[in-house]
C-alpha positions in Angstrom: 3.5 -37.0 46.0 3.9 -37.9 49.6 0.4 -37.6 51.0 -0.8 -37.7 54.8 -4.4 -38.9 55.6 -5.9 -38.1 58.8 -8.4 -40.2 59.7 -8.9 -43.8 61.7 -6.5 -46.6 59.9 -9.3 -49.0 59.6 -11.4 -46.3 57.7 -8.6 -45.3 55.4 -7.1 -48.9 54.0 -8.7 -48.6 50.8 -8.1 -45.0 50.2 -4.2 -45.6 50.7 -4.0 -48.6 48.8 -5.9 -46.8 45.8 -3.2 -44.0 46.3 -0.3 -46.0 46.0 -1.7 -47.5 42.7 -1.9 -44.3 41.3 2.1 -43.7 42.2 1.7 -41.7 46.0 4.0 -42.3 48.8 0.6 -42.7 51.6 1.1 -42.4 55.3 -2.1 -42.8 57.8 -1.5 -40.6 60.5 -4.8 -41.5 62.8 -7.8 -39.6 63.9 -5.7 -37.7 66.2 -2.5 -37.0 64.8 -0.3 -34.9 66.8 2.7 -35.4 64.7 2.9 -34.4 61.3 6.2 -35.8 58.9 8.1 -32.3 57.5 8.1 -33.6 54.1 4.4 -33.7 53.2 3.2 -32.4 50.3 -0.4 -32.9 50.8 -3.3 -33.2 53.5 -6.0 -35.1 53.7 -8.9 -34.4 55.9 -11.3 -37.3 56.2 -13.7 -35.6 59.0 -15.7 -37.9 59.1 -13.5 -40.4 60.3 -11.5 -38.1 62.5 -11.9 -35.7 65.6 -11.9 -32.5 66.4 -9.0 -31.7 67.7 -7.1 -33.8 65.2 -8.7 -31.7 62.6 -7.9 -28.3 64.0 -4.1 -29.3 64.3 -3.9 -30.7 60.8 -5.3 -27.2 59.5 -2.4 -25.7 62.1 0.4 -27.3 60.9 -0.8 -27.4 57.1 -1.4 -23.3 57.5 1.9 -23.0 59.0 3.6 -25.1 56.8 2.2 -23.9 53.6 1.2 -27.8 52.6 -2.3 -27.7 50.6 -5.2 -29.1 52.9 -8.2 -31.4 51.0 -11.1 -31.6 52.7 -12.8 -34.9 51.3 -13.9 -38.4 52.4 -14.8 -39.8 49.2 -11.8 -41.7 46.8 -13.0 -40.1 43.6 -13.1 -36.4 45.1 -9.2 -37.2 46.7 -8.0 -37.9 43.5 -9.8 -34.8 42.0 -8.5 -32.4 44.3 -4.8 -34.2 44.0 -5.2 -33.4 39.9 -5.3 -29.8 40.3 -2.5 -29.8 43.2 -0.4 -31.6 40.9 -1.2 -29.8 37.7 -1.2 -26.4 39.9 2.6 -27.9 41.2 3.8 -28.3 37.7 2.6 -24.8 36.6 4.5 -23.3 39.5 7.7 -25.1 39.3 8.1 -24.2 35.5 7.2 -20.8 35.8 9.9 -21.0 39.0 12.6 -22.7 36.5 11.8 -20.0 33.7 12.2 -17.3 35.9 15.5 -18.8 37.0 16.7 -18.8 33.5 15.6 -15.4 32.1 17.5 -14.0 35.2 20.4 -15.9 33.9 20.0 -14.8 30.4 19.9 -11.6 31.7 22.9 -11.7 34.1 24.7 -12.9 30.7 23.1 -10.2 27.5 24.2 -7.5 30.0 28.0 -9.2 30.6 28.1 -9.8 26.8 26.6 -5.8 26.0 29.4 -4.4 28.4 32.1 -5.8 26.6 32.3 -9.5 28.2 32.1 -12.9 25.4 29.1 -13.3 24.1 28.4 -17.6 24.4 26.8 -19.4 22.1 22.9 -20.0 23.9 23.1 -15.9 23.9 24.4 -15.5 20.4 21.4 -18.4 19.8 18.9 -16.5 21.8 19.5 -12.9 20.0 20.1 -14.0 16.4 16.7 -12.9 15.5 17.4 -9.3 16.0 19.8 -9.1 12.8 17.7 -7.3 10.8 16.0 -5.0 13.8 18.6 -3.5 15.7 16.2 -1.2 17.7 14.7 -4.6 18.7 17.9 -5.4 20.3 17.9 -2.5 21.9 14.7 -2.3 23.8 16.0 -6.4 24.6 19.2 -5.2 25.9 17.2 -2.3 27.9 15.1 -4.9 29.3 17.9 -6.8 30.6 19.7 -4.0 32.2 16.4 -2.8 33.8 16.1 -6.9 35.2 20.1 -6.1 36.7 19.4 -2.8 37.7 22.2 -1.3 35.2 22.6 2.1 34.2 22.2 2.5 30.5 25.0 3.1 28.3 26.0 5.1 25.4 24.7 4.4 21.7 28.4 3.4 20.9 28.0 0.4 23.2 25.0 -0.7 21.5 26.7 -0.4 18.2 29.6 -2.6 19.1 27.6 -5.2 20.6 25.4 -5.4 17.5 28.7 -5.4 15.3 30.0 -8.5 17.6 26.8 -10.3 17.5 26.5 -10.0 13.5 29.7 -8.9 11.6 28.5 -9.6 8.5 26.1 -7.6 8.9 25.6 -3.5 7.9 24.3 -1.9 11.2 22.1 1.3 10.9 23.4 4.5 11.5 24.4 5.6 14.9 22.2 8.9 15.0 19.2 6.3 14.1 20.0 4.0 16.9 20.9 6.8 19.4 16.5 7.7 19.3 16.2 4.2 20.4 18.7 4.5 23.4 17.2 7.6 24.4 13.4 6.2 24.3 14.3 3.1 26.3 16.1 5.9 29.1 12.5 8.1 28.6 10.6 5.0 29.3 12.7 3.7 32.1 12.4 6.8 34.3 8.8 6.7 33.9 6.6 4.9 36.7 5.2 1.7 35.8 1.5 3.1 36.3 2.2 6.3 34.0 3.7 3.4 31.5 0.4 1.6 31.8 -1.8 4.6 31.6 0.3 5.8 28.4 -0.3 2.4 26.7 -3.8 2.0 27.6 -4.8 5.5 25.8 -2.9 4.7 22.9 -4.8 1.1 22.2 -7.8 2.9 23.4 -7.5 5.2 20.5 -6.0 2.6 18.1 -9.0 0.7 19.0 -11.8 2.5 19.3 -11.3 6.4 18.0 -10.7 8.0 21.1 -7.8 10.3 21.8 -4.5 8.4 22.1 -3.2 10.3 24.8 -4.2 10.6 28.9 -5.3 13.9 30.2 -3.5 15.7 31.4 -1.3 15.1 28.7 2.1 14.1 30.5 5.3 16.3 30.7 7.4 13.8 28.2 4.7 13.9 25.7 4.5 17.4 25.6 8.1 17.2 25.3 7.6 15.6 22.1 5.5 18.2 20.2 8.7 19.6 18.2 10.6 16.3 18.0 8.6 13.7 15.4 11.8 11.5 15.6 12.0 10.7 19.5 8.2 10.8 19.5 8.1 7.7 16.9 11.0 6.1 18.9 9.0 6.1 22.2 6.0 4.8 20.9 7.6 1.9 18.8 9.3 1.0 22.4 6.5 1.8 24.6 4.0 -0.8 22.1 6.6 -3.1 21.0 4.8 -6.2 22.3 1.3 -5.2 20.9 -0.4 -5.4 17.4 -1.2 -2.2 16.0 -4.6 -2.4 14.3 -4.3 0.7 12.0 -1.5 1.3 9.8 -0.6 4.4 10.4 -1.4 5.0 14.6 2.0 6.5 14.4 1.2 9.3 12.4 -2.4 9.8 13.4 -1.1 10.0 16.9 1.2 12.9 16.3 -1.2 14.8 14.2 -3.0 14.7 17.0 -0.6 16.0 19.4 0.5 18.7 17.0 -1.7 19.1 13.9 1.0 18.5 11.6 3.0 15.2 9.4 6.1 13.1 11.4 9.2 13.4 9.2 8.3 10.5 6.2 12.1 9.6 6.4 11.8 9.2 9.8 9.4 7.4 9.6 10.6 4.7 7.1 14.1 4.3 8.8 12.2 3.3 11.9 10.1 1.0 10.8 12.8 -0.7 8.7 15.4 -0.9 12.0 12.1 -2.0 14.2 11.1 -4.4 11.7 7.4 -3.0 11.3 5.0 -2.6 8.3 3.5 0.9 8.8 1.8 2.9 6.3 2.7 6.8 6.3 -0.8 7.9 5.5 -4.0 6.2 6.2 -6.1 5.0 3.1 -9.1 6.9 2.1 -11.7 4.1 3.0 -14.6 4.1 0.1 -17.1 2.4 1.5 -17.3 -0.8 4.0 -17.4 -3.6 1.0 -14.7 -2.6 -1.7 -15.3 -4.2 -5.1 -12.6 -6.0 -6.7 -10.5 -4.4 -9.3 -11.0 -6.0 -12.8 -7.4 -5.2 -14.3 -7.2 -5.7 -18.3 -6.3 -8.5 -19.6 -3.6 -8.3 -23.2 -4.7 -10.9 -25.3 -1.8 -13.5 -26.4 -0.9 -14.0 -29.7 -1.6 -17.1 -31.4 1.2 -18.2 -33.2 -0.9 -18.3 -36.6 -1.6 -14.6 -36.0 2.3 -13.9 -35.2 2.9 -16.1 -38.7 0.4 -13.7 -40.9 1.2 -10.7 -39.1 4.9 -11.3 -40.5 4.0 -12.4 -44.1 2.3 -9.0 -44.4 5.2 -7.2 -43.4 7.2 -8.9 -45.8 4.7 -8.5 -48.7 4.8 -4.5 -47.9 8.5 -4.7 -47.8 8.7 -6.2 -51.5 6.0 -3.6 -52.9 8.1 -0.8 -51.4 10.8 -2.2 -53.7 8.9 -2.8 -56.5 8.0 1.0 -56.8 11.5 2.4 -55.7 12.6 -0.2 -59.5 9.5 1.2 -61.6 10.6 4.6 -60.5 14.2 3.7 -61.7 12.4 1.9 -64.4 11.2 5.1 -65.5 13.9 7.6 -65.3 16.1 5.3 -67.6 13.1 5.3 -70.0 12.9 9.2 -70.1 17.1 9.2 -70.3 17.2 7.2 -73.4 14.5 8.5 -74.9 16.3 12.0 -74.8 19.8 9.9 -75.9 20.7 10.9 -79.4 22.2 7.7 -82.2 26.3 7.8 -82.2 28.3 7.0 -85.0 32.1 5.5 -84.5 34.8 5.5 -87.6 35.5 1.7 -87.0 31.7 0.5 -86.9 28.8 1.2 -88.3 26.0 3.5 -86.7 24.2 0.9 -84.6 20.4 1.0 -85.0 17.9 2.5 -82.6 17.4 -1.1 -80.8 20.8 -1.5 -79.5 19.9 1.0 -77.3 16.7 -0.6 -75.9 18.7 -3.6 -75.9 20.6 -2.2 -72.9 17.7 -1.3 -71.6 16.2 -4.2 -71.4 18.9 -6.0 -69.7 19.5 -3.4 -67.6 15.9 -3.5 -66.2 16.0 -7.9 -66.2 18.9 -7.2 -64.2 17.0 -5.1 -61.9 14.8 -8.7 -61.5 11.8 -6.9 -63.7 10.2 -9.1 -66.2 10.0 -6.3 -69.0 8.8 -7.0 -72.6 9.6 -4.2 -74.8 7.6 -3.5 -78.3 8.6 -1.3 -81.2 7.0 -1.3 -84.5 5.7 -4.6 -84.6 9.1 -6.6 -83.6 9.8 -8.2 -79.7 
C-alpha cells in the first residue's frame, strides 16, 4: 500500500523503515503537510508528533478523498489498523470483481434464453439444472430481473432447456408454464411484501405459527382454488431456504383452505424442482422412537438342505413301492380267478406255469417276490 505519515521526519524514521520491510511504499509528509500525493491509500496520524493544523487538513483531505485515516503513534498499533484496511480492501475488491461477473453472466443467460449462442462458461455454469428445469427457470428469472427484461413465454423457456441439454426429456410444458407464471407473480410483488411472505412462512415452518401475514395478501387469496400455482410460488418464493418439515407445502395450503393440494401436483413439482417433500406429514409417536426389530429367516445349512432332500427322495420311492404292491395285488386277484387251458399240440400245463409268469412279471416290476405253494419254492 502507499502510505502517508504525518508527523516530524526525525520522529517517523523508524516507523517508515519498519513499513517498507513489511512491503509499503512510505512517504513522510511533515508535521504540517499541506500537500497530500492523490494516490494514497492510507493516513497516518501521529499526533503527537504533529500540529494542529496539520492534523485538521489531513482529516480534510482524507474525508474528502475517501482515503482511511489511522490515528496511532505506536508501530505495533499502525500495523494493526493497516491489517484490517488491507483485509477490509481485499473483501471489497472481490465482492466488486464478483459483482462484475454475475452482471456479465447475466447480460449472457439472458442473450443465450432469447435465442442468442449459448458459450461454453454459460453452458458450464447452468449444467446443473438438467434434471430441475423449474430451477432453471427461477435462474433465468433472476437474470432477466438483474437486465430489467420482460419475461417471456413458457415456449422460450422450453427451447432454451432443449438447447442447453438435448439429450435430455424436458417436462411438460403445462408443468413448466406454473413456474413462469410464479416467477411473473413474484416479480410484480414489492421486495418488502416478498420479505414479509417469506418470513411468515419460516416463522410457521419453524415454530407453529400461521404461515401466512395478516392481512392475508391479495395473491394468496388468489390461490385458494388453484393448489398447482400455489405450490409453484412457494417452491420459487423459498428456493434458497431449507425446509425443516416435510410436508410445509401441504400444511400451508390446508391452512389457507382446509383441504389436500393435488398429490400429482405435488409429485411433478418436486421432481422438476428437485425437492424431497413428503405429501402427508408422519404421525409422530412419541419424542424417542424405538427401533424396529425386523425378522430375521434363518439360512439353511447345507447339511440341513442335504437331509431335507434325502427325505424327499425316500417319500418319492415309498410312493412307488405302494402304487407296485397295488399292481402286485391286482395281478394276484386276476390269476387267481384265471381258469387252466389246454392246447391240441401240448399238454395242459400245470398250475405253476401260471405263477411262473407271475413271478417274473412282478421281478420285473424290481420286487423281490418269493412265492410258496404246497411246500415247493
Amino acid at each position: 500500500m502507499f502510505i502517508g505519515i504525518v508527523s516530524k521526519p526525525e520522529h517517523a524514521k523508524a516507523h517508515a523503515s519498519a513499513l517498507e520491510a513489511d512491503g509499503h511504499t512510505v512517504k513522510i509528509l511533515g508535521s504540517r503537510p499541506v500537500e497530500f500525493p492523490e494516490t494514497l491509500e492510507a493516513l497516518i496520524l501521529r499526533w503527537q508528533s504533529s500540529s494542529h493544523p496539520g492534523l485538521d487538513r489531513a482529516r480534510a483531505w482524507a474525508k474528502k478523498n475517501n482515503v482511511p485515516l489511522i490515528h496511532e503513534n505506536g508501530l505495533t498499533g499502525i500495523r494493526a489498523v493497516l491489517s484490517k484496511i488491507q483485509e477490509k480492501t481485499v473483501q471489497t475488491k472481490l465482492e466488486t470483481r464478483t459483482e462484475t461477473q454475475t452482471e456479465t453472466h447475466n447480460t449472457r443467460l439472458v442473450a443465450a434464453l432469447l435465442g442468442g449462442k449459448i458459450d461454453g462458461e454459460t453452458r458450464a455454469a447452468l449444467s446443473g439444472f438438467a434434471s430441475t428445469p423449474a430451477r432453471l427457470v427461477l435462474r433465468c428469472g433472476e437474470a432477466l430481473e438483474a437486465e430489467g427484461c420482460e419475461i417471456p413465454n413458457t415456449r422460450t423457456f422450453l427451447e432454451f432447456y432443449r438447447r442447453l441439454f438435448p439429450q435430455v426429456e424436458p417436462c411438460s410444458e403445462a408443468r413448466l408454464k406454473w413456474f413462469v407464471d410464479a416467477i411473473s407473480d413474484i416479480r410484480a410483488l414489492p421486495q418488502a411484501e416478498r420479505d414479509a411472505l417469506r418470513d411468515a412462512f419460516v416463522s410457521g415452518d419453524n415454530h407453529g405459527k400461521g404461515f401466512f401475514p395478516t392481512p392475508l395478501p391479495p395473491i394468496v387469496e388468489g390461490f385458494k382454488s388453484r393448489s398447482s400455482a400455489f405450490l409453484a410460488f412457494y417452491f420459487c418464493l423459498l428456493a434458497d431456504l431449507r425446509i425443516k418439515r416435510k410436508s410445509i407445502a401441504t400444511d400451508a395450503y390446508r391452512e389457507l383452505t382446509t383441504s389436500q393440494c393435488d398429490p400429482k401436483a405435488f409429485k411433478g413439482f418436486c421432481e422438476v424442482f428437485g425437492l424431497e417433500l413428503d405429501y402427508v406429514r408422519p404421525t409422530i409417536r412419541s419424542s424417542v422412537q424405538q427401533p424396529v426389530q425386523q425378522p430375521v429367516e434363518a439360512t439353511p445349512s447345507p447339511s440341513t438342505l442335504n437331509v431335507e432332500a434325502t427325505l424327499r427322495g425316500v417319500q418319492d420311492l415309498l410312493l412307488d413301492l405302494a402304487v407296485r404292491v397295488e399292481e402286485l395285488q391286482k395281478t394276484c386277484a386276476d390269476l387267481a380267478a384265471r381258469p387252466t387251458i389246454a392246447t391240441p399240440a401240448e399238454p395242459a400245463a400245470p398250475q405253476e406255469t401260471g405263477l411262473e409268469e407271475c413271478l417274473l412279471r412282478l421281478r420285473s416290476l424290481g420286487a423281490a417276490v418269493t412265492i410258496q405253494i404246497g411246500g415247493s419254492v
